[in-house]
Kinemage of the C-alpha trace (Angstrom):
@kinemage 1
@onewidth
@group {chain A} dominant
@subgroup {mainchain}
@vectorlist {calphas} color= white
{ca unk a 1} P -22.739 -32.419 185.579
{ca unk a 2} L -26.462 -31.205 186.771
{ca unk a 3} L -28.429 -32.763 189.159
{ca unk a 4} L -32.155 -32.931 189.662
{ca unk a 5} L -32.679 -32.669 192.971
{ca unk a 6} L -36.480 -33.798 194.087
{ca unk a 7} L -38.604 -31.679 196.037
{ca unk a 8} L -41.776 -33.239 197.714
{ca unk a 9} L -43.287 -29.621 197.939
{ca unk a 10} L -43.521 -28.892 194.267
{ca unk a 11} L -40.689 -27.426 192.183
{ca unk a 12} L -37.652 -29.618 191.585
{ca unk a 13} L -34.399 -28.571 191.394
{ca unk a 14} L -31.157 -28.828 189.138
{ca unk a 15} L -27.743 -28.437 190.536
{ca unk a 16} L -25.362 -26.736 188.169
{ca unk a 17} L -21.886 -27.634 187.641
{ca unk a 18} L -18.969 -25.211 187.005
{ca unk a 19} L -18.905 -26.088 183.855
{ca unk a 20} L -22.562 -26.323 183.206
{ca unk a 21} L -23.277 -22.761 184.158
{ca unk a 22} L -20.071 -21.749 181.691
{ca unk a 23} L -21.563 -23.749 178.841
{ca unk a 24} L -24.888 -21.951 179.646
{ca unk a 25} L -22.880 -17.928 179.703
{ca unk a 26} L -20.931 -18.940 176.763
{ca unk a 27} L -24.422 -19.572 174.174
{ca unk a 28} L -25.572 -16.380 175.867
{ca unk a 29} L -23.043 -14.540 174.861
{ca unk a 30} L -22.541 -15.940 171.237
{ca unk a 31} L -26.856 -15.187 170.909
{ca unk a 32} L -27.025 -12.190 172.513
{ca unk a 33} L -23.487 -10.613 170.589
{ca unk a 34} L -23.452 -7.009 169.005
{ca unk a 35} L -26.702 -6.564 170.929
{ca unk a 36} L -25.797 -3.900 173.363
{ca unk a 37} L -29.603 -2.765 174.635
{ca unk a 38} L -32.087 -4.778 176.966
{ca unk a 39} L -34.117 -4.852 174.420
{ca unk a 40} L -32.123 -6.055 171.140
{ca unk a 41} L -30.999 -8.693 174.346
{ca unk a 42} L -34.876 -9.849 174.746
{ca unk a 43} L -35.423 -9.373 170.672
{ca unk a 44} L -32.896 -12.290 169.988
{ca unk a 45} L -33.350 -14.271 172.700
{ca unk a 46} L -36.856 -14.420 171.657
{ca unk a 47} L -36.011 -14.970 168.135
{ca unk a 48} L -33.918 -18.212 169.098
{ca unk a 49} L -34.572 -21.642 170.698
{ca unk a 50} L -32.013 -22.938 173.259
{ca unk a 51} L -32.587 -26.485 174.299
{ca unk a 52} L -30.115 -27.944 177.216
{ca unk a 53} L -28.534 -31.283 176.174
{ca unk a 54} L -29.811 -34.798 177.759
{ca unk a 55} L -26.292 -35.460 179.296
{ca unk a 56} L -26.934 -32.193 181.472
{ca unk a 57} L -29.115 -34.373 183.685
């Protein structure tokens, strides 16, 4: 499960689980599929909203 992680200087920052950062590749590659340029990669990525789930945290 992520973690924040507070930093007094500014930016916080979230630890990633195993299984958080395969969750995260997995929507990647079900977006970004039959795209196989940078730029049809950026073109749906834009085109789609990806929102991480409360339980992340």
């Amino acid at each position: 499960m992520a973690k924040i992680i507070e930093n007094l200087s500014g930016r916080n920052t979230i630890r990633l689980s195993v299984d958080d950062i395969i969750n995260i590749v997995r929507e990647y590659q079900n977006i970004t599929r039959n795209a196989y340029s940078y730029e049809e990669i950026r073109y749906k990525l834009a085109e789609c909203e990806i929102y991480l789930p409360e339980d992340l945290f």
